[in-house]
C-alpha positions as CSV (number, residue, x, y, z in Angstrom):
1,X,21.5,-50.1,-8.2
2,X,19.0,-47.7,-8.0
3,X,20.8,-44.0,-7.1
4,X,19.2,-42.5,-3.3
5,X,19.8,-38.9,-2.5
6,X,22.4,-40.0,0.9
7,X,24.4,-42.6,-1.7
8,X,27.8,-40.2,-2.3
9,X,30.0,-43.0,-3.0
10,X,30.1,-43.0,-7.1
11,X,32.9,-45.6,-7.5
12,X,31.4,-47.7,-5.5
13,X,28.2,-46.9,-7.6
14,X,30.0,-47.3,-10.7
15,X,31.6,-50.9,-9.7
16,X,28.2,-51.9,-8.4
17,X,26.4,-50.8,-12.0
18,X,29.3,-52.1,-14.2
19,X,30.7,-55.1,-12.8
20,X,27.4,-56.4,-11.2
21,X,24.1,-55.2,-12.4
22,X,22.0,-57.3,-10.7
23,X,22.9,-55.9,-7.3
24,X,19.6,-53.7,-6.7
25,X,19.7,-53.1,-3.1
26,X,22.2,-52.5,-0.6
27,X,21.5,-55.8,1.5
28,X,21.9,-57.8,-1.7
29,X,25.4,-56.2,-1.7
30,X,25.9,-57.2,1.9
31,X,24.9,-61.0,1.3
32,X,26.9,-61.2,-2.0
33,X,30.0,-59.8,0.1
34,X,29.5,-62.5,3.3
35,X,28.9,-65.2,1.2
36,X,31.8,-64.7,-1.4
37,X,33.8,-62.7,1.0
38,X,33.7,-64.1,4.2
39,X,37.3,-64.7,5.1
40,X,38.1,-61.4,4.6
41,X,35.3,-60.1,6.2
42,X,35.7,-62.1,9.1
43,X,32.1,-61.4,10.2
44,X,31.9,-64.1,12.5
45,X,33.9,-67.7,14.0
46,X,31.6,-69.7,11.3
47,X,30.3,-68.5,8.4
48,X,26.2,-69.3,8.6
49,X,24.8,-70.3,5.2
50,X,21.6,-69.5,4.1
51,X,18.8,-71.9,4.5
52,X,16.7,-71.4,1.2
53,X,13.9,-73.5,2.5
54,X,13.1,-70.6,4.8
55,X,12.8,-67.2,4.2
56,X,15.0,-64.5,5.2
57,X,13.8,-63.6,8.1
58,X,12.7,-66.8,9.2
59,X,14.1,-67.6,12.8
60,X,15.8,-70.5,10.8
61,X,18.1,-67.7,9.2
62,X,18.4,-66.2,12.2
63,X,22.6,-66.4,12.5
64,X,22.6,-65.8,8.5
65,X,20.4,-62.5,8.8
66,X,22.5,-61.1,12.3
67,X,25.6,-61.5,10.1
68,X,24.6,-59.6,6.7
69,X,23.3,-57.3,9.1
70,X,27.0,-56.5,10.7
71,X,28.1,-55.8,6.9
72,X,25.1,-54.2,5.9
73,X,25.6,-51.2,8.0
74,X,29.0,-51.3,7.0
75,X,28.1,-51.1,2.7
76,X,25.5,-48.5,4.1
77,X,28.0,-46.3,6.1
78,X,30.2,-46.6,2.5
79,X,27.9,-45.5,0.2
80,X,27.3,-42.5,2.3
81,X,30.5,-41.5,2.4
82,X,32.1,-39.9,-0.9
83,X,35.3,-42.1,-1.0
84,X,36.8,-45.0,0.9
85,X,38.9,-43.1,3.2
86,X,37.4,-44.4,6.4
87,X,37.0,-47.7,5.4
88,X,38.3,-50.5,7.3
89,X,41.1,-52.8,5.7
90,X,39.1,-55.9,5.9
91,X,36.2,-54.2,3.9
92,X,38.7,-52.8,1.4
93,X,40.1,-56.2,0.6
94,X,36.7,-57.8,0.5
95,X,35.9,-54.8,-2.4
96,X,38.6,-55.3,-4.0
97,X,38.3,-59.2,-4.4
98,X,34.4,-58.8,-5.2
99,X,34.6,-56.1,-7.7
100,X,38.1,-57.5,-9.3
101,X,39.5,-53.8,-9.0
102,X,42.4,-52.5,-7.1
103,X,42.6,-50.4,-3.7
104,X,44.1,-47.8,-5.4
105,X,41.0,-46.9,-7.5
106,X,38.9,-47.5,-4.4
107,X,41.3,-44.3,-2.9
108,X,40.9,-42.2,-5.6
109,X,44.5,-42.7,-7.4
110,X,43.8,-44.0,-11.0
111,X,40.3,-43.6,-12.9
112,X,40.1,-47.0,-14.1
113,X,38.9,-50.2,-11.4
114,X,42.7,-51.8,-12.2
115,X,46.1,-50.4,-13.1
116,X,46.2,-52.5,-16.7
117,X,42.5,-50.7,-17.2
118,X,43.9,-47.2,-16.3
119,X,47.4,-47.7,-18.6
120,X,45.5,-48.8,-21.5
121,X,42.7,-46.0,-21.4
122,X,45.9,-43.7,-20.9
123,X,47.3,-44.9,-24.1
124,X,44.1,-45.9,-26.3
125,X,41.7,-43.7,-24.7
126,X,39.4,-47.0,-24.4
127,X,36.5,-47.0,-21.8
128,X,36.3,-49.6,-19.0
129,X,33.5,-51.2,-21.2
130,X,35.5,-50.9,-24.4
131,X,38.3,-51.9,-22.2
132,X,36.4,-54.7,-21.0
133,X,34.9,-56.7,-23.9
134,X,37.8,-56.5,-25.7
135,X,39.4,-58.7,-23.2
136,X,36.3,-60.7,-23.2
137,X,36.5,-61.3,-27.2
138,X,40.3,-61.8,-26.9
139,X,39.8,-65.0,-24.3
140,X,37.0,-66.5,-26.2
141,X,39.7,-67.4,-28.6
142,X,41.6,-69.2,-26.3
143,X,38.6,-71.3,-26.0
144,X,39.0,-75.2,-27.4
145,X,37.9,-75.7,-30.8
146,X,37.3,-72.0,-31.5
147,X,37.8,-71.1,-35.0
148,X,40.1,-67.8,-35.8
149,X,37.6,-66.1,-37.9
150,X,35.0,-66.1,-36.3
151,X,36.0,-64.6,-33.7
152,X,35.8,-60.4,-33.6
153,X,39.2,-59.2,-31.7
154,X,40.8,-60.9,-34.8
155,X,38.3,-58.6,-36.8
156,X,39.4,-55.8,-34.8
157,X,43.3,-56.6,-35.1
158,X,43.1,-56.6,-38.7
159,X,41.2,-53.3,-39.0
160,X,44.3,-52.0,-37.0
161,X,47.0,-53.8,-38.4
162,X,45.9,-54.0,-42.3
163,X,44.5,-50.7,-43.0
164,X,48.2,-50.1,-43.6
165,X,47.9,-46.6,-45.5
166,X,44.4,-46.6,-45.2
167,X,44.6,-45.9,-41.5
168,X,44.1,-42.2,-41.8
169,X,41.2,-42.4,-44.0
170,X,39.8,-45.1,-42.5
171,X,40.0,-42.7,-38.9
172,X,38.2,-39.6,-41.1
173,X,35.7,-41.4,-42.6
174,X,34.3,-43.0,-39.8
175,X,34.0,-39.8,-38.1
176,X,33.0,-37.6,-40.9
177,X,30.0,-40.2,-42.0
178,X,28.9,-40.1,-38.1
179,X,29.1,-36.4,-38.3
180,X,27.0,-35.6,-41.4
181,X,24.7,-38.4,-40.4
182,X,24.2,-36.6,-36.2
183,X,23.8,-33.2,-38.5
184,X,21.1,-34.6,-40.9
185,X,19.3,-36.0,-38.2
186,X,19.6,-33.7,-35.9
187,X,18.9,-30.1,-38.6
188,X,15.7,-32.6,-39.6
189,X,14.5,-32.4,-36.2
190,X,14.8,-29.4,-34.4
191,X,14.3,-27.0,-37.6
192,X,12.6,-26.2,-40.8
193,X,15.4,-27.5,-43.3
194,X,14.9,-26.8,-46.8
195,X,15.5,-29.8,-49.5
196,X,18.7,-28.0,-50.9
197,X,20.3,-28.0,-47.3
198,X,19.2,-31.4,-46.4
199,X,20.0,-32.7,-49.9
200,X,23.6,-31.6,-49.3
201,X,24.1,-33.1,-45.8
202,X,23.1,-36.3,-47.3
203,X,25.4,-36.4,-50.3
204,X,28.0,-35.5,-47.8
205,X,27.3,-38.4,-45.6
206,X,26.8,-40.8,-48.6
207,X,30.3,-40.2,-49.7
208,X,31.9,-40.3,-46.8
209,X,30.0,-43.8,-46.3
210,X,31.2,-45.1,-49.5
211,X,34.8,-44.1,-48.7
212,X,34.5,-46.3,-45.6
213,X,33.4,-49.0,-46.9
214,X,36.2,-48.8,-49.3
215,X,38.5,-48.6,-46.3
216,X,37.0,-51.7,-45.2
217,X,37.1,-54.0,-48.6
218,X,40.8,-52.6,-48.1
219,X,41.0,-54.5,-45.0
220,X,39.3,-57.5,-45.8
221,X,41.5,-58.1,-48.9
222,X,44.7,-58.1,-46.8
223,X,43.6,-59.9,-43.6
224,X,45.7,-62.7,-42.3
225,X,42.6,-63.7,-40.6
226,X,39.3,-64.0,-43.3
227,X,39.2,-68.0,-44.2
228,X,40.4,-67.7,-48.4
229,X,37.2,-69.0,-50.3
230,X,39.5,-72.2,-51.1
231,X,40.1,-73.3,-47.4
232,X,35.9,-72.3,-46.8
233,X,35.1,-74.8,-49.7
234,X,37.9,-77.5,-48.5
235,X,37.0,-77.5,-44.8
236,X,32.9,-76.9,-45.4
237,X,32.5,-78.8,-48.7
238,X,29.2,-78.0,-50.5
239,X,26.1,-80.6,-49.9
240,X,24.7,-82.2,-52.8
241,X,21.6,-80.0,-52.3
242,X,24.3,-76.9,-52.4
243,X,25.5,-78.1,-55.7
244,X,22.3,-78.7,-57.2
245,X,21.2,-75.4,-56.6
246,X,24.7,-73.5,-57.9
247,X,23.5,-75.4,-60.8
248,X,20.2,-74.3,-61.3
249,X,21.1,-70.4,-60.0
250,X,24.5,-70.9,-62.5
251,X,26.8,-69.9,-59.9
């Protein structure tokens, strides 16, 4: 949602932006909430539901529009406000099931939208997107027919878990090739370098990129996870095309 000048409310903001990007408009926040949210709202005796062969403010969405309207003022009066304080309990449950976040982050007491989200970012210092698509990656595998390997949290488990030794390194290198490689870049741009200077924040960069990558071949050796080229050929045997062409290439 596009930031006004009176919009004070930046968790509310922040939900809105992270959770559901579509939102654009406060009234497309009110509708979302009534028609998702209605028993909690409690707008009205019946919920009304939108008659799409009309428009909205067609006299045949007439009992729709005068309910979004109720909430409307409400999500209005809320992102004026800088926190939640003075929002009614109906309106704080409705939040909190429509955002999948919990009251207390809605109040101000944890940083992250759950508790789980604040605990881990405590421990890990992950963000709520980091956070977020990890837990995404990690249910894909629980999907039917999903294959291990291909699957990055597994990736991710094993860069963790295997580096063994090489966890230090692995932790330096990343950071030191990111570091020479923001300092070349950034020396190239904003001032006359000499080729000596730039020369040497290169070869720095280079090396530390080798060393990762050797962290890496570290990793893939000893994962659990990476399909052996044995069980590749056994479960994705080679066509007769394939083995026509090892032969010509003399693989």
């Amino acid at each position: 949602m596009k930031k006004a000048e009176w919009m004070k409310n930046e968790r509310m903001l922040s939900l809105i932006d992270n959770h559901n990007p579509q939102i654009k408009t406060p009234l497309e926040l009110a509708r979302l909430l009534y028609d998702e949210c209605f028993e909690l709202l409690k707008a009205s005796e019946i919920k009304f539901v939108y008659n799409s062969r009309f428009t909205y403010n067609s006299p045949e969405n007439n009992s729709y529009r005068q309910a979004i309207d109720t909430i409307y003022k409400r999500v209005k009066i809320d992102l004026r406000n800088t926190d939640f304080k003075g929002t009614s309990g109906e309106y704080m449950l409705a939040y909190c099931k429509f955002f999948h976040c919990s009251a207390d982050y809605l109040l101000g007491l944890i940083e992250m939208p759950t508790h789980a989200e604040t605990d881990i970012h405590a421990e890990t210092g992950l963000s709520t997107k980091a956070i977020e698509q990890l837990i995404k990656w990690n249910e894909k595998t629980k999907l039917p027919n999903c294959r291990s390997y291909h699957n990055s949290i597994l990736f991710i488990s094993d860069l963790l878990e295997c580096c063994g030794i090489q966890a230090t390194a692995l932790a330096d290198n990343v950071s030191n090739c990111l570091f020479w490689k923001k300092i070349s870049e950034t020396q190239n741009l904003t001032s006359k370098i000499t080729k000596n200077k730039y020369d040497k924040y290169e070869v720095a960069r280079v090396r530390t990129s080798y060393k990762f990558m050797d962290c890496l071949e570290y990793i893939y050796k000893h994962s659990k996870n990476i399909p052996t080229e044995e069980w590749l050929q056994a479960t994705y045997p080679k066509t007769d095309k394939e083995k026509y062409l090892d032969e010509i290439l003399g693989v």
